[in-house]
Steps between C-alpha positions, in 0.01 A plus 500: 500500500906501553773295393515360812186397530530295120797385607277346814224333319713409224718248719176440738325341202839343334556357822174364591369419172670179476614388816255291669407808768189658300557820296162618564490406849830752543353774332230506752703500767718756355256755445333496826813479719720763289196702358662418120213485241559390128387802260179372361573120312735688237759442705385163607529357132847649454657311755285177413653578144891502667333190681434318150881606402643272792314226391582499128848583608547217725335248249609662244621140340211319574309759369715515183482081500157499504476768191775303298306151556139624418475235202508232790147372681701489798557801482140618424414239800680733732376830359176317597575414837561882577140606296319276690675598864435867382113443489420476883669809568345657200192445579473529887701874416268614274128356696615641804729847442331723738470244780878443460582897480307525834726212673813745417338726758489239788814414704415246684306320244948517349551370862346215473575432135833533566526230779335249283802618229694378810339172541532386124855577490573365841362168366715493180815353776288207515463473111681229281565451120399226339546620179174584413404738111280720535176397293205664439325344778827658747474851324207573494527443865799682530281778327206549769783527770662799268109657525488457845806725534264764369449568882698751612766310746466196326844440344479391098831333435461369870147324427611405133812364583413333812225295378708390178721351771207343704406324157898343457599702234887594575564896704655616143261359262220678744702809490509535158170427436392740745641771388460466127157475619525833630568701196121475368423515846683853531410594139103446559521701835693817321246491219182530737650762680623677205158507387385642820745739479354620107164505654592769810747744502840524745709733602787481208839385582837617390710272296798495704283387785351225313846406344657476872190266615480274187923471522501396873226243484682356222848464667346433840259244341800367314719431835151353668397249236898366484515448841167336576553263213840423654317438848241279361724282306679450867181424670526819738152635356340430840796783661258721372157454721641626821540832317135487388396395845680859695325681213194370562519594856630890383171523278266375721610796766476763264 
């Protein structure tokens, strides 16, 4: 594997790991249009690791709120909300991992995944605040659309965020939420595939190569998760579904 080729993946997933365009839908694509294959799911968790680093980055004082108020029950009440939106996606990962390592081998199955991404964000122009919290009764709802993301071309922060805005809670608010939601999210997925990774052996990497990878889907994922949030809290999330729609159409040729 070359530099280049880190340097490809690393921005492919920092890109498309937050913006509502489906990182796993992308990486399909990728690899049968430009013949790029990740080395064995080493390399996978690295950049799912520089993935993490955006997040906590980003949110770093929310993150740092949330430690710094953990005597509070509101707090605890939205620590929670995220457990309990973490369960369907959880549990739907871990009944049905083969069936949803197989889907990563069909492109149009993406196809059409990814023109229902389209469809749920096209809606969101049509969406209104009215102010709503998200409950337990909202995030646990918000939860099973994060699991149904587990499809490759179904976009998580598009599904998560879309539907928080469907329910009247405010574009920012669902923003947040979504993507605090996504650091068990992203911590659950790297520890099943680490553990895959313990039980077969890969091809070893070098550290620079790893280093370059993790360090671009950081930055990249950085840049990506600023500017969506900035989108969203203009209402321009919907901009985003025509892209999804073209891609579609590119993976269902394939």
């Amino acid at each position: 594997m070359t530099y280049l080729d880190a340097i490809l993946l690393g921005a492919l997933q920092g890109l498309t790991e937050f913006l509502p365009i489906s990182s796993s839908g992308h990486l399909v694509i990728a690899q049968a249009l430009l013949g790029i294959e990740l080395p064995g799911k080493t390399f996978e968790v690295i950049l799912h690791l520089g993935s993490l680093g955006s997040i906590l980055i980003v949110f770093r004082n929310d993150i740092y709120s949330l430690i710094r108020t953990l005597h509070t029950s509101e707090t605890w009440k939205f620590i929670g909300l995220l457990v309990l939106a973490t369960l369907p996606a959880a549990v739907i990962g871990i009944a049905f991992d083969n069936q949803i390592d197989r889907a990563f081998d069909s492109p149009r199955l993406v196809a059409v995944s990814l023109w229902i991404t389209g469809f749920i964000l096209l809606s969101t122009r049509w969406f209104q605040s009215r102010g709503k919290t998200i409950n337990w009764q909202r995030g646990l709802g918000i939860g099973f659309a994060q699991a149904l993301a587990i499809v490759p071309g179904i976009s998580r922060s598009g599904s998560t965020i879309s539907l928080a805005m469907a329910l009247g809670v405010p574009a920012k608010e669902a923003a947040r939420f979504s993507f605090l939601l996504a650091l068990p999210a992203i911590l659950g997925a790297g520890l099943l595939t680490g553990l895959k990774v313990l039980k077969s052996p890969e091809v070893s990497l070098s550290w620079s190569v790893s280093l370059i990878g993790f360090l671009t889907s950081l930055f990249v994922g950085w840049a990506a998760l600023t500017w969506l949030i900035h989108l969203v809290s203009r209402g321009k999330f919907y901009q985003f579904s025509g892209y999804c729609f073209v891609l579609g159409l590119v993976a269902w040729v394939i």
